[in-house]
Rosetta silent file (secondary structure, phi, psi, omega in degrees, C-alpha in Angstrom):
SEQUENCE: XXXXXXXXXXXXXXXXXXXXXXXXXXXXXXXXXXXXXXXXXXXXXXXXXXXXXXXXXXXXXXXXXXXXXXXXXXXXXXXXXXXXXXXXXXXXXXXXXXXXXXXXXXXXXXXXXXXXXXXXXXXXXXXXXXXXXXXXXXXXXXXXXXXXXXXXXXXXXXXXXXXXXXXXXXXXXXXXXXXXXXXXXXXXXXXXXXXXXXXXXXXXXXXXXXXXXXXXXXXXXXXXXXXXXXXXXXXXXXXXXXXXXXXXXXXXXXXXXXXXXXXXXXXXXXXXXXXXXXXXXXXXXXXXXXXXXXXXXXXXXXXXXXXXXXXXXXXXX
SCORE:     score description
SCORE:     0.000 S_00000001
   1 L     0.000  -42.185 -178.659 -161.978  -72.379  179.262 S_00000001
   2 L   -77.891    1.990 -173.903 -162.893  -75.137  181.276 S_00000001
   3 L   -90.656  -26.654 -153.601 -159.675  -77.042  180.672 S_00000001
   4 H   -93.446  -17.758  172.453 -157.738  -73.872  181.515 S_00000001
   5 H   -70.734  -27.693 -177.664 -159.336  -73.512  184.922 S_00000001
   6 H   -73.215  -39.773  173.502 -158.841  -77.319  185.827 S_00000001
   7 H   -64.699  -38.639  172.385 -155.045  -76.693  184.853 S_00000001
   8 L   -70.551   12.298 -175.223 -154.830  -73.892  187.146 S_00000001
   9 L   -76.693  168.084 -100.998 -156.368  -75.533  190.165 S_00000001
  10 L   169.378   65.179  152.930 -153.913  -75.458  192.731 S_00000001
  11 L   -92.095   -0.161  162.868 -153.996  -78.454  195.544 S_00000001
  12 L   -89.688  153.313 -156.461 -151.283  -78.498  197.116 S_00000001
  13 L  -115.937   14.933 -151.363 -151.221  -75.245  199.939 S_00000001
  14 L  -173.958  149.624  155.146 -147.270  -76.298  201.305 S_00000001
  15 L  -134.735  140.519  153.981 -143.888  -77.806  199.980 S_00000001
  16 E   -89.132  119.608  162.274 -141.585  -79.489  202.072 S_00000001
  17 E   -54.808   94.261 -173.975 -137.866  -78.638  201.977 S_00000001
  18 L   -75.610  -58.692  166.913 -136.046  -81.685  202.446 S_00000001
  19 L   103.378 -133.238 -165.750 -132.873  -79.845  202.485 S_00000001
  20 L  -101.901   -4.977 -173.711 -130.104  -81.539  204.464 S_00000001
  21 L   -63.007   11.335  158.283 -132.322  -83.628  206.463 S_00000001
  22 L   -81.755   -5.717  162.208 -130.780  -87.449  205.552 S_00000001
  23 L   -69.478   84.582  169.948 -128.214  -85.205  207.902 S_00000001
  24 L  -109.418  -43.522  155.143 -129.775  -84.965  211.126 S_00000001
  25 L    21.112  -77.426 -174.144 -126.272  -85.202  212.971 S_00000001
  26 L  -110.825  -20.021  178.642 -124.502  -82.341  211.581 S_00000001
  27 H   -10.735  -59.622 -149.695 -128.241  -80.238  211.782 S_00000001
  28 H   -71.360  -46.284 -147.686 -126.665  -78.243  214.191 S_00000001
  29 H   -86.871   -3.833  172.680 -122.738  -77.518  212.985 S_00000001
  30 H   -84.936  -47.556  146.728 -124.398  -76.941  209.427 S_00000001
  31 H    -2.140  -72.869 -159.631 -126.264  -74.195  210.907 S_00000001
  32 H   -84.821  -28.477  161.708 -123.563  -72.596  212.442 S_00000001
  33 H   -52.789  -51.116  177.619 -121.466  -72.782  208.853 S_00000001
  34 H   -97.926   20.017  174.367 -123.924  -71.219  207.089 S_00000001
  35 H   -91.194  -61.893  161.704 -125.037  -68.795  209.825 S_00000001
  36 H   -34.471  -37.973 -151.322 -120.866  -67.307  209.508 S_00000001
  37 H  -102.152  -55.246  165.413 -121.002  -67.660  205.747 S_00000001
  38 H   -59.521  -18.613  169.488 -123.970  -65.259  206.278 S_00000001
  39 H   -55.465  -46.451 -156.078 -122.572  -63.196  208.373 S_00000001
  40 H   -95.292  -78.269 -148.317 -119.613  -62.833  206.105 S_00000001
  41 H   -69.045  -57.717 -172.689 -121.476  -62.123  202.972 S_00000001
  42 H   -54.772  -33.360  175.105 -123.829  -59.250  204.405 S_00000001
  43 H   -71.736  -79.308 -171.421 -120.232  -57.599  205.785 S_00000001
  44 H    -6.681  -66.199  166.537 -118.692  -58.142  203.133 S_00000001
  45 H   -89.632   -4.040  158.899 -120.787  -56.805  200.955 S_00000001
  46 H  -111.749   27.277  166.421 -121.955  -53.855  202.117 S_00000001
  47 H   -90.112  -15.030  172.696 -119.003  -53.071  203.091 S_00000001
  48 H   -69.551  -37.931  155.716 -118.011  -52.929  199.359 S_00000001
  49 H   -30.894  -77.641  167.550 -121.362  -51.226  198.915 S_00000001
  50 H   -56.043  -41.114 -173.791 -120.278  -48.279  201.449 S_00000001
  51 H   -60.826  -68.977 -171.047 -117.035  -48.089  200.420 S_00000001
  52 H   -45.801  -32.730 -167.404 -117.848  -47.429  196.555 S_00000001
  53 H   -97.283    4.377  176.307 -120.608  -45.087  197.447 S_00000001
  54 H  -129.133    9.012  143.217 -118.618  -42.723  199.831 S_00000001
  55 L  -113.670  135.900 -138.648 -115.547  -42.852  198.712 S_00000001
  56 H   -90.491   12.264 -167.199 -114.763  -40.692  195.745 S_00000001
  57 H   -85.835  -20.129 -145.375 -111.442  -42.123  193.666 S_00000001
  58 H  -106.131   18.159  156.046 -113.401  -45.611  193.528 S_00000001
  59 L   -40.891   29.725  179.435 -116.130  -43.524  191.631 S_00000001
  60 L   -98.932 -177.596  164.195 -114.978  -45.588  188.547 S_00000001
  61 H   -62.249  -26.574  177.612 -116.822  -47.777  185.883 S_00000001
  62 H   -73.082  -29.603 -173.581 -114.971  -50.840  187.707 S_00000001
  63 H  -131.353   34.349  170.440 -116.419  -50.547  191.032 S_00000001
  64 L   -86.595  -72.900 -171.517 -119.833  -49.152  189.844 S_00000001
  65 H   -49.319  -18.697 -162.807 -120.262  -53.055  188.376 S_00000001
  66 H  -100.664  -10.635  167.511 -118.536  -54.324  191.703 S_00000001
  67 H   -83.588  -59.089  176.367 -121.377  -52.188  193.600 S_00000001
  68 H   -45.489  -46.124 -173.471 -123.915  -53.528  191.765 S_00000001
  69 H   -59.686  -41.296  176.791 -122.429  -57.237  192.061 S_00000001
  70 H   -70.729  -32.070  164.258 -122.440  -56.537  195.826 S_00000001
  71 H   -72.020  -18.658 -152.523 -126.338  -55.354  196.099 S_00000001
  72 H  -128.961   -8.903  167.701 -127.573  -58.276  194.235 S_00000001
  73 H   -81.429  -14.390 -178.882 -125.374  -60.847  196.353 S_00000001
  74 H   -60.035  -54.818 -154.059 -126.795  -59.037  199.450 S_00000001
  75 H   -93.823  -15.833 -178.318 -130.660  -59.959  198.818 S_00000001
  76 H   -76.587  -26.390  166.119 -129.766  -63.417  196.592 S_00000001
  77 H   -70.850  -36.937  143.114 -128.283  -64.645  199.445 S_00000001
  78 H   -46.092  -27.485  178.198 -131.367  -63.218  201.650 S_00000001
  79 H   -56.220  -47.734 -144.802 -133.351  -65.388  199.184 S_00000001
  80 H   -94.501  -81.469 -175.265 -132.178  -68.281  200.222 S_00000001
  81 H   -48.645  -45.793  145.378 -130.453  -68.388  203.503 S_00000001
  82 H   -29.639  -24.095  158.033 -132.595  -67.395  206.090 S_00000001
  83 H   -75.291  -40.609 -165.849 -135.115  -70.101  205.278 S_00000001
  84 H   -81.225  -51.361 -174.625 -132.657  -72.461  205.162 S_00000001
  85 H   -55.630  -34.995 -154.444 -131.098  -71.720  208.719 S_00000001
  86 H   -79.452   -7.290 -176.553 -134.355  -71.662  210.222 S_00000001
  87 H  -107.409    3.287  165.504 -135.130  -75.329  208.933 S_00000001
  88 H   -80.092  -46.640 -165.132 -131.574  -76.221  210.067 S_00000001
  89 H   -63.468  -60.190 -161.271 -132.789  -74.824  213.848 S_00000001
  90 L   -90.527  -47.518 -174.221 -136.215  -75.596  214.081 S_00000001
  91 L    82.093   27.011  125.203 -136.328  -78.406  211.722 S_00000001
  92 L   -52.976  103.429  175.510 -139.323  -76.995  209.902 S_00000001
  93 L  -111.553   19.945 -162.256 -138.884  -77.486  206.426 S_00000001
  94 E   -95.176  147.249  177.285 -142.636  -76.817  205.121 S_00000001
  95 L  -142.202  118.384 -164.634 -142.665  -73.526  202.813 S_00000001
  96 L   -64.553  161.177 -159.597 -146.184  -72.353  202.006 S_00000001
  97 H   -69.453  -46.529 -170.460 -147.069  -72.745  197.990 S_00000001
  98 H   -72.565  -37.961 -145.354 -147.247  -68.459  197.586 S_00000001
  99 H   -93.323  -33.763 -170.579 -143.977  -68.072  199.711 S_00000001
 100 H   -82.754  -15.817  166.441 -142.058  -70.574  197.668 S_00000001
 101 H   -73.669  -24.838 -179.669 -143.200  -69.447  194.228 S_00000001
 102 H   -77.703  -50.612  179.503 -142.075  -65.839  195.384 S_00000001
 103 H   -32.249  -74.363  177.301 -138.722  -67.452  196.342 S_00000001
 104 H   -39.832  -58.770 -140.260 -137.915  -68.946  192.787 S_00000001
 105 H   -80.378    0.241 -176.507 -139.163  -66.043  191.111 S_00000001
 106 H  -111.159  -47.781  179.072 -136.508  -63.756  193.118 S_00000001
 107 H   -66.116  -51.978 -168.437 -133.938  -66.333  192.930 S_00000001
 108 H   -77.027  -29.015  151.780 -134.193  -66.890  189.193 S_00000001
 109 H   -20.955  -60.555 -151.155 -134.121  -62.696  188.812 S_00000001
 110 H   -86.643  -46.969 -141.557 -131.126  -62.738  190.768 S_00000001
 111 H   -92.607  -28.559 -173.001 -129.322  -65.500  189.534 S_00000001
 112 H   -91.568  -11.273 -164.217 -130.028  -64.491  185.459 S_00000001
 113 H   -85.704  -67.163  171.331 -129.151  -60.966  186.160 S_00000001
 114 H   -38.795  -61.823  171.757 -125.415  -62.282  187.957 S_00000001
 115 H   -65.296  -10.691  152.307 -124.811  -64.065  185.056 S_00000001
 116 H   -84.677  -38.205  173.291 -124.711  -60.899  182.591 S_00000001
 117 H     1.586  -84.647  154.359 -123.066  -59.139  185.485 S_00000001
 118 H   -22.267  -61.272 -170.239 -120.213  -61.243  185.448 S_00000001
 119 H   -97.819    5.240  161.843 -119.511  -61.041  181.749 S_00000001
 120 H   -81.956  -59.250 -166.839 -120.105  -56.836  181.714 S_00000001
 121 H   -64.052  -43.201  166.856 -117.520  -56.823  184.752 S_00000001
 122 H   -37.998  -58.451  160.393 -115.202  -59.024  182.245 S_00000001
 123 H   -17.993  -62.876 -157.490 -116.189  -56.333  179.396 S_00000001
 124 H   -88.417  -39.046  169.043 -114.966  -53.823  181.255 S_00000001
 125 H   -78.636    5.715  162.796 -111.385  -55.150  181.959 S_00000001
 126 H   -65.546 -105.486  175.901 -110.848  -56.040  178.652 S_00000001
 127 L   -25.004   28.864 -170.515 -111.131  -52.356  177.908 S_00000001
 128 L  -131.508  -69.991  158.919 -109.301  -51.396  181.038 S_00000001
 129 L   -41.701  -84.424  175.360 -106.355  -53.573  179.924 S_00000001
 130 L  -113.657   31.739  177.744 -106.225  -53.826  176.215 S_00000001
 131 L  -126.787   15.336 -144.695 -107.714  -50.792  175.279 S_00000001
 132 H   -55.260  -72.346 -167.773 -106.599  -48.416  178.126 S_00000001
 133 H   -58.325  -40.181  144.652 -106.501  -45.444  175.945 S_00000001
 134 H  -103.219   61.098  177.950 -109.860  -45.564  174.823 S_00000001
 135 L   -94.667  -44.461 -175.432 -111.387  -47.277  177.896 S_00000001
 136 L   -47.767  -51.021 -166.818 -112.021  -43.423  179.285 S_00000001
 137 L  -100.598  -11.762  140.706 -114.053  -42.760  176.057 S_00000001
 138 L   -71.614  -57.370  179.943 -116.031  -46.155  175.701 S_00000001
 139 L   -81.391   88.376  146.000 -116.938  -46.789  179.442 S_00000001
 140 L  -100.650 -179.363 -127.562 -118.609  -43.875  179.913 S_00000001
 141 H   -80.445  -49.761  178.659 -120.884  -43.102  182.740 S_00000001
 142 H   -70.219  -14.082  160.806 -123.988  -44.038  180.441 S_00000001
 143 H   -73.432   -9.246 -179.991 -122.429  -47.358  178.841 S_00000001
 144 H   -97.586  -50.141 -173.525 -122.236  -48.676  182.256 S_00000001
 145 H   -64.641  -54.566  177.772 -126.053  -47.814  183.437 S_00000001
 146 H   -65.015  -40.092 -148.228 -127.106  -49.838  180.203 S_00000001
 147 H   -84.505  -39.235  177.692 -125.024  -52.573  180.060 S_00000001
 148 H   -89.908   34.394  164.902 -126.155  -53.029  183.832 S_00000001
 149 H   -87.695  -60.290 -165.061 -129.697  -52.334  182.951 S_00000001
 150 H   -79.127   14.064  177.257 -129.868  -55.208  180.219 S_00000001
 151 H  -100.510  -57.760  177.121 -128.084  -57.722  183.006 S_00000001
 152 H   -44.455  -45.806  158.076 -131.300  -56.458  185.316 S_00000001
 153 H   -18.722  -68.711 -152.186 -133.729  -57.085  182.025 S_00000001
 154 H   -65.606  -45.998  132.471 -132.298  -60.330  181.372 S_00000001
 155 H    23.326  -92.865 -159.352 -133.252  -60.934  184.979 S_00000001
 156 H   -77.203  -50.656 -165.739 -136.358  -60.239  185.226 S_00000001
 157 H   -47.969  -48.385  171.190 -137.369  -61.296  181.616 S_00000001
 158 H   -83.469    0.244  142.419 -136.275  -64.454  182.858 S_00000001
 159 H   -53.965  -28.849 -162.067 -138.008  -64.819  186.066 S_00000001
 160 H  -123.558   -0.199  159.856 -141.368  -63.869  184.863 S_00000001
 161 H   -73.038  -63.512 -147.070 -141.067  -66.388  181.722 S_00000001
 162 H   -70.250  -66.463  167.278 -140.377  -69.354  183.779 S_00000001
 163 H   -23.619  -65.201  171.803 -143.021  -68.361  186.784 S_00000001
 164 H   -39.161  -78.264  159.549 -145.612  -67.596  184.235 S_00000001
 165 H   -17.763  -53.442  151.364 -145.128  -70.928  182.984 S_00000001
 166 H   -75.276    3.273  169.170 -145.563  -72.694  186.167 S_00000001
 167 H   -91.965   -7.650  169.478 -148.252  -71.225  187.257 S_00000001
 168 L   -74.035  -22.845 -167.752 -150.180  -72.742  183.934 S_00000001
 169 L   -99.208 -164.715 -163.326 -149.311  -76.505  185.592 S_00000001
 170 L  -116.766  126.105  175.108 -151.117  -78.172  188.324 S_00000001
 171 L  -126.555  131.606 -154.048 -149.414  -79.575  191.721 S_00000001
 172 L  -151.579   38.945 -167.108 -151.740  -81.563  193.029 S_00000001
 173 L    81.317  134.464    1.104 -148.666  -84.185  195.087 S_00000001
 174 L   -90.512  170.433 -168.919 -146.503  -84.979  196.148 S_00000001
 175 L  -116.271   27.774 -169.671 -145.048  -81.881  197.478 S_00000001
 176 E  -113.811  150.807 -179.396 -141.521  -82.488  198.757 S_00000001
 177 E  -116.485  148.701 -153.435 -138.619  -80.527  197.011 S_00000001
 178 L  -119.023   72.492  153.509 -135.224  -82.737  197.489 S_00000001
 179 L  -145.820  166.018  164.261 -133.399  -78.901  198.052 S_00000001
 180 L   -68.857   -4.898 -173.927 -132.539  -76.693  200.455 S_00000001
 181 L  -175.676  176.482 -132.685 -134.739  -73.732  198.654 S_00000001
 182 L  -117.531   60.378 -165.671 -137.622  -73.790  196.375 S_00000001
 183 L   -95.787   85.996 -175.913 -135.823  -74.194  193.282 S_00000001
 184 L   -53.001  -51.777 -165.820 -139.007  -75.788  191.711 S_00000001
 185 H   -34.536  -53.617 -149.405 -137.400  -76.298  188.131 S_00000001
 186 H   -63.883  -51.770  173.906 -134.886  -78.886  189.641 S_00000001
 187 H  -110.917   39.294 -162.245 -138.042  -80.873  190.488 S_00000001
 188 H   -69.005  -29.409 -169.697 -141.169  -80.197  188.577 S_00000001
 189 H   -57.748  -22.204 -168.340 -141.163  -83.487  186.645 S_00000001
 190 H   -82.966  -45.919 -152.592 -141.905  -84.712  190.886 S_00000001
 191 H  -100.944  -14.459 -166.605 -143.737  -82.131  192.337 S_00000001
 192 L  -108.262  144.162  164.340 -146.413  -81.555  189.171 S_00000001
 193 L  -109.387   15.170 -165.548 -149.375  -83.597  188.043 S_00000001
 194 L  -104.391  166.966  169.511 -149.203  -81.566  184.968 S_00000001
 195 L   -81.309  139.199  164.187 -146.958  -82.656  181.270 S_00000001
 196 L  -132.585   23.241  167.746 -144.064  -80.514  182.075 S_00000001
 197 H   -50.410  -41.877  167.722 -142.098  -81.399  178.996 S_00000001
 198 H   -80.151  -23.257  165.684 -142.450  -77.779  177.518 S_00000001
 199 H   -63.482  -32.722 -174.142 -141.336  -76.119  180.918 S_00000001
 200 H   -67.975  -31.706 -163.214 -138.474  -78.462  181.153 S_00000001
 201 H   -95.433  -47.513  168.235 -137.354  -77.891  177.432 S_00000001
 202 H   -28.081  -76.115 -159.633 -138.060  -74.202  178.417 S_00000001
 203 H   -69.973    7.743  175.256 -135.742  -74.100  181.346 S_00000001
 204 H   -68.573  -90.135  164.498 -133.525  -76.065  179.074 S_00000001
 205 H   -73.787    1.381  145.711 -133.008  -73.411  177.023 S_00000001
 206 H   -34.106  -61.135 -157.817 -132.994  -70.629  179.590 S_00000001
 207 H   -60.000  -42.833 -145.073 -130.260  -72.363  181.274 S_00000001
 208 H  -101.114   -1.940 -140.068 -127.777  -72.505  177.954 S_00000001
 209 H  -125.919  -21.508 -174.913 -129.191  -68.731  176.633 S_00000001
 210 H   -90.283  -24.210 -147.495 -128.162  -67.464  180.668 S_00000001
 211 H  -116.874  -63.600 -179.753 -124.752  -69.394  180.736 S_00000001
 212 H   -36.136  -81.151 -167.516 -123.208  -69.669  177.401 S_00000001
 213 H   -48.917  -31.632 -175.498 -123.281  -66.703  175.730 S_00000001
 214 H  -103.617  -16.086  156.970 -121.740  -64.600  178.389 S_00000001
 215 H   -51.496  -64.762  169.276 -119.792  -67.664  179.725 S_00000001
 216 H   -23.591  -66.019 -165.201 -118.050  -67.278  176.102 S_00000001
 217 H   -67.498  -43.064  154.859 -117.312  -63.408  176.387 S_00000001
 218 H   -28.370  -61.653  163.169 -115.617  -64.187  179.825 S_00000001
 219 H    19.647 -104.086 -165.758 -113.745  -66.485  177.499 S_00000001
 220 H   -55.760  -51.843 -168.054 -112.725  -64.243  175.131 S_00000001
 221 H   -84.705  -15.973 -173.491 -111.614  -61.290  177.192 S_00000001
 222 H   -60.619  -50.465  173.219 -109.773  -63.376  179.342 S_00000001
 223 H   -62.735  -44.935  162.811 -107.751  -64.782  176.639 S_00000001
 224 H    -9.660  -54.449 -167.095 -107.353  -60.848  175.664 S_00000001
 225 H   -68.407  -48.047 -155.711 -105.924  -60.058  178.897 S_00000001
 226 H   -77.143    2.821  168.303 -103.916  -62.768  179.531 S_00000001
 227 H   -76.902  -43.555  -90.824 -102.225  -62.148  175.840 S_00000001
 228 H  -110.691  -42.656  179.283 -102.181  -58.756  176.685 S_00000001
 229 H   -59.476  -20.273 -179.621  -99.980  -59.682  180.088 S_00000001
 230 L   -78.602    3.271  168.787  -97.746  -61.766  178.485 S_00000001
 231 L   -95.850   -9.845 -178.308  -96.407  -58.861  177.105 S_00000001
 232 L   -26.856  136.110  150.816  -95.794  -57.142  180.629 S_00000001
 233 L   -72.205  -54.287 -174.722  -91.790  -56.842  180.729 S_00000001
 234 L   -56.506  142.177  166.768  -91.870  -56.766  184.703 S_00000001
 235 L   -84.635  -15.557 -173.378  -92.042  -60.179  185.933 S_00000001
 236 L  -100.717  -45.589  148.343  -93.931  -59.239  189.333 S_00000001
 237 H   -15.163  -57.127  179.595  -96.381  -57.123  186.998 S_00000001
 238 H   -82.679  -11.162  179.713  -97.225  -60.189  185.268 S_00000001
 239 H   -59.725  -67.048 -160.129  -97.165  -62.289  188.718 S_00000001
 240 H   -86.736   -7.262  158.680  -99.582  -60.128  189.802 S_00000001
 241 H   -44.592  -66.417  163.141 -101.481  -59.606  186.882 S_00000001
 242 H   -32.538  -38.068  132.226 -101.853  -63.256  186.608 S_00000001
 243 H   -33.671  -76.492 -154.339 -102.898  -63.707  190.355 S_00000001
 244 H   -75.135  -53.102 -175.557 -105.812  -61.505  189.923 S_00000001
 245 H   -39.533  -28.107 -163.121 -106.782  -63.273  186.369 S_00000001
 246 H   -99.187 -100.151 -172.392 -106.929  -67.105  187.747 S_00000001
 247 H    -6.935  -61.715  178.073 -109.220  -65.276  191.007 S_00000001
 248 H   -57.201  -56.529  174.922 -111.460  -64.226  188.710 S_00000001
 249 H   -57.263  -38.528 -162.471 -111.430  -67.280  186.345 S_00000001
 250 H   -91.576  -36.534 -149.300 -111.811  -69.652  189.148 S_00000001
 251 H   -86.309  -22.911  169.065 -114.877  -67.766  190.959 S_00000001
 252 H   -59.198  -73.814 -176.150 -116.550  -67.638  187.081 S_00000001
 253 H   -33.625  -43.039 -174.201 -115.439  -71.232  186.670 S_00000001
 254 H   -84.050  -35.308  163.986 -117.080  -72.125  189.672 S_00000001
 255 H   -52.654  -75.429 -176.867 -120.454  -70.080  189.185 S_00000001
 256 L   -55.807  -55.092 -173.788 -121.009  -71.144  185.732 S_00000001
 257 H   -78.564  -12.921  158.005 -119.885  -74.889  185.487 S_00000001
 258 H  -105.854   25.712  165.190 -122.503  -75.787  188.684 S_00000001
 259 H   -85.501  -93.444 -159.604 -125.318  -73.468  186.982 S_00000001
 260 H   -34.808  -56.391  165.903 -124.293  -75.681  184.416 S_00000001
 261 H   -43.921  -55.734  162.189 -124.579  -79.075  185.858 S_00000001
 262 H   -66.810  -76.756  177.599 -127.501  -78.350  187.597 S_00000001
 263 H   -77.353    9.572  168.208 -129.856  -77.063  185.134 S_00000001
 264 H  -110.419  -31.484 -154.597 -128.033  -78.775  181.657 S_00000001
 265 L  -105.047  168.828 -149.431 -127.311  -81.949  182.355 S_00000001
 266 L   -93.792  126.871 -150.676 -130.500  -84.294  182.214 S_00000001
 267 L   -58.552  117.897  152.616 -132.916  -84.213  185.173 S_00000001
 268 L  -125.798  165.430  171.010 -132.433  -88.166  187.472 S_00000001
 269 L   -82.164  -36.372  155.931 -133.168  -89.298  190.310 S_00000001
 270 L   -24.678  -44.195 -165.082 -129.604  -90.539  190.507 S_00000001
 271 L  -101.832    4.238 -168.892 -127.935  -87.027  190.328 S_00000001
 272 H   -74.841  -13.330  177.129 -130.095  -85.438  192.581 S_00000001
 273 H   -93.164  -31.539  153.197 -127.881  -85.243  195.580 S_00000001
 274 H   -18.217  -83.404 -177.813 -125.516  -84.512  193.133 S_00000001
 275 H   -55.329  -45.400 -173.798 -126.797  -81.462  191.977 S_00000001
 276 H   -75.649  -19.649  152.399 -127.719  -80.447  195.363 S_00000001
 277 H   -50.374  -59.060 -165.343 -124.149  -79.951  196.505 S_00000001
 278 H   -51.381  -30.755 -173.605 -123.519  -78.440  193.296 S_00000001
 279 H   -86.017  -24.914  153.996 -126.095  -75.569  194.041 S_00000001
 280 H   -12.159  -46.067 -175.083 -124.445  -74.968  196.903 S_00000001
 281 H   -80.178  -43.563 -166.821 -121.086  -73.137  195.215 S_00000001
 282 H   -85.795    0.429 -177.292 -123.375  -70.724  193.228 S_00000001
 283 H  -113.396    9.797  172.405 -126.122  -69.742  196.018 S_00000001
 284 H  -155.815  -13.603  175.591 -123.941  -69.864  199.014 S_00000001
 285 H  -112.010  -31.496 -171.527 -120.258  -70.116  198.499 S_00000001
 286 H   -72.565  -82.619 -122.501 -119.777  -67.258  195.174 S_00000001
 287 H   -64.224  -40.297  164.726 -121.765  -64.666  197.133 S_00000001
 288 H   -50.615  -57.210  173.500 -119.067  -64.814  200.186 S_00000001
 289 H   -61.060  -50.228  178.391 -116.465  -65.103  197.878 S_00000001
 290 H   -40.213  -38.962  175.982 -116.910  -62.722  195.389 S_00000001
 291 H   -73.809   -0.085 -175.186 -115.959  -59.441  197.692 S_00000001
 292 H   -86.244  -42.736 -124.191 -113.009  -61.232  198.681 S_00000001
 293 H  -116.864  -41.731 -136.518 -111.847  -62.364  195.412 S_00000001
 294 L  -126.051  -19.746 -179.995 -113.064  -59.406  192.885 S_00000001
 295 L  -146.953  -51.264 -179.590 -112.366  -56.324  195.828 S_00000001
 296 L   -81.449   17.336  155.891 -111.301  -56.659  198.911 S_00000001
 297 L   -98.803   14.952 -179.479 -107.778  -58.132  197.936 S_00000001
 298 L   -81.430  164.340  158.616 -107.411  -54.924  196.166 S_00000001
 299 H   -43.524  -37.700 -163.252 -105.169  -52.146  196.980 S_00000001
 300 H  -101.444  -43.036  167.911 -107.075  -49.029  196.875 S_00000001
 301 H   -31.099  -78.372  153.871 -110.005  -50.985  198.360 S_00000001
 302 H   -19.185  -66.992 -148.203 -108.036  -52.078  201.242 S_00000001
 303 H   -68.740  -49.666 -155.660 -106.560  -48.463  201.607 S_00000001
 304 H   -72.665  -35.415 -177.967 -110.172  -46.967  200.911 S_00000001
 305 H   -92.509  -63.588  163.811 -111.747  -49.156  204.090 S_00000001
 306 H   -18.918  -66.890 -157.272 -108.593  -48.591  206.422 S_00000001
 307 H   -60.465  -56.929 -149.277 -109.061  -44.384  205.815 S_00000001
 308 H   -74.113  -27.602  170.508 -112.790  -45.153  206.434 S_00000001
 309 H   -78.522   -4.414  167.871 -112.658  -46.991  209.592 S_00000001
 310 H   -89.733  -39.008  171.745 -110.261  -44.207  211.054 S_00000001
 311 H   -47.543  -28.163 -178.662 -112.770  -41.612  210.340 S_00000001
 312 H   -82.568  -41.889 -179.571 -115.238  -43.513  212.210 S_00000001
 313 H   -71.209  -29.480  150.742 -112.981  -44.504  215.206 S_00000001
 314 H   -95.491   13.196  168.273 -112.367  -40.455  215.277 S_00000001
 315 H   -88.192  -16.123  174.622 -115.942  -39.749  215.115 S_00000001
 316 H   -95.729  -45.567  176.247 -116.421  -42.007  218.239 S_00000001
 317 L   -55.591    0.000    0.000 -113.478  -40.508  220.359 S_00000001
C-alpha cells in the first residue's frame, strides 16, 4: 500500500508546451495559419453537419458516417487548437497537470475512434460499389449505429486504458513536453520519474491494434473498388471514379502513415522534431481536409448547400 501511494504522488502541478517556440519569428504568421485552418474546419464541418441533418435525400448510410466524421473533427480539433493559438499569442505555454491529462484523454478518444471511422466509411463503399444490389439490405439503418458505436468503444476503451496507466506513474520533473499539445505518450520516458517500459510497450501496441487492422480493410476495399472500376466502360466514369478513390487514399495515407511514425517508430531524442511536424497532418491538417476531400467536392452536397443557402437568403429578404 505504501509503495502504491508513493507511486501516485504527484509533484509536478504544470507542464510546459514547448510547441513552436525554437520559432519565435514566425510566432505571429503561425498563429494566423492555424487561426484560418480553424476557422475552416469549424465551417466546414458543421456545415456538413447541417447539411446531412436537414436535408432529406442525404439521409443515407454514406453521409450518416460523413456526419459523424464531421462531429468528431469539430471537438478533436477543439482539443487541440485553441491552446495552441493562445501560446502562439500570449506565449504562455504552461498547461496545468489536471488540464493536460484531460487533453490526452480526449485526444486519444478522438483520435482511436477516427481511426475505425475511416475504415467503416471504406466498408461502406465497398458495398456501395461492389455490392450495390445488396448494399440497401446490408447497410441498414441499425448496421450503421453499431459499426459507429464500436469506432466510439474503441475510443474510449482506448483512452481510459492508456490514462489509467499514467496516472499509476509519478512526474516528479522535468515537466516540459517538446509538442504543441499534451500528447504525454510522445514523452513519458522525459517527463516521468517512474519505469515506463510497460506504458511504452502498452502504447506500442495500442498504436499497431488502432492503425493496422483497419489500415488493412481500407486496403482491401480499395483494391475492391478500384477492380471494380476498371470494369467501368465509360472512360470519364472511371476518370471520375478514380479521382474520388486517390482523394480518399491520399487523406487515409496521410492520417495513418504519421499516426504511424509517431507512435511506431522507436521513441529518440533525434526524431523528436521529426515527429512533431508529423503530428501536425493528423491533428491539424486531416480535420480541414476531410470535408473538402470526402464531401464537399460532391455533387449532391454542393447542390444540397447551394438550395440551403437560398432558403436562408429568402428567409432574410
Amino acid at each position: 500500500m505504501a509503495n502504491r501511494e508513493q507511486q501516485n504522488q504527484t509533484t509536478v502541478s504544470e507542464f510546459i508546451l514547448l510547441g513552436f517556440g525554437g520559432l519565435p519569428r514566425v510566432q505571429i504568421l503561425l498563429f494566423l495559419l492555424f487561426f484560418v485552418i480553424y476557422l475552416a474546419t469549424m465551417a466546414g464541418n458543421l456545415l456538413i453537419i447541417v447539411l446531412v441533418v436537414t436535408v432529406q435525400h442525404l439521409h443515407t448510410p454514406m453521409y450518416f458516417f460523413l456526419g459523424n466524421l464531421s462531429f468528431l473533427e469539430i471537438f478533436y480539433s477543439s482539443t487541440i487548437l485553441p491552446k495552441m493559438l493562445l501560446n502562439l499569442w500570449m506565449g504562455e505555454r504552461s498547461i496545468s497537470f489536471k488540464a493536460c491529462f484531460i487533453q490526452f484523454s480526449i485526444f486519444t478518444c478522438l483520435g482511436g475512434t477516427e481511426c475505425y471511422l475511416l475504415s467503416m466509411m471504406s466498408y461502406d463503399r465497398y458495398l456501395a460499389i461492389c455490392k450495390p444490389l445488396h448494399y440497401a439490405t446490408i447497410m441498414n439503418g441499425r448496421l450503421c449505429f453499431q459499426l459507429v458505436a464500436m469506432s466510439w468503444v474503441s475510443g474510449v476503451l482506448l483512452s481510459t486504458s492508456l490514462t489509467l496507466e499514467i496516472s499509476w506513474l509519478s512526474f516528479c520533473g522535468p515537466n516540459e513536453i517538446d509538442n504543441y499539445f499534451c500528447d504525454i505518450s510522445s514523452d513519458i520516458r522525459y517527463v516521468s520519474c517512474s519505469d515506463t517500459h510497460l506504458f511504452e510497450l502498452s502504447s506500442f501496441i495500442c498504436a499497431i491494434v488502432l492503425t493496422l487492422p483497419p489500415f488493412l480493410l481500407i486496403l482491401s476495399s480499395y483494391i475492391f473498388i478500384i477492380m471494380s472500376i476498371l470494369r467501368i466502360t465509360s472512360t470519364i466514369g472511371r476518370r471520375k471514379a478514380f479521382s474520388t478513390c486517390s482523394s480518399h487514399l491520399t487523406v487515409v495515407a496521410l492520417y495513418y502513415g504519421s499516426i504511424m511514425l509517431v507512435y511506431m517508430v522507436p521513441r529518440s531524442r533525434n526524431l523528436r522534431e521529426m515527429k512533431k511536424v508529423f503530428s501536425l497532418f493528423y491533428t491539424i491538417l486531416t480535420p480541414v481536409v476531410n470535408p473538402l476531400i470526402y464531401s464537399l467536392r460532391n455533387k449532391e452536397v454542393r447542390e444540397a448547400g447551394r438550395n440551403c443557402l437560398k432558403r436562408f437568403i429568402h428567409c432574410m429578404t
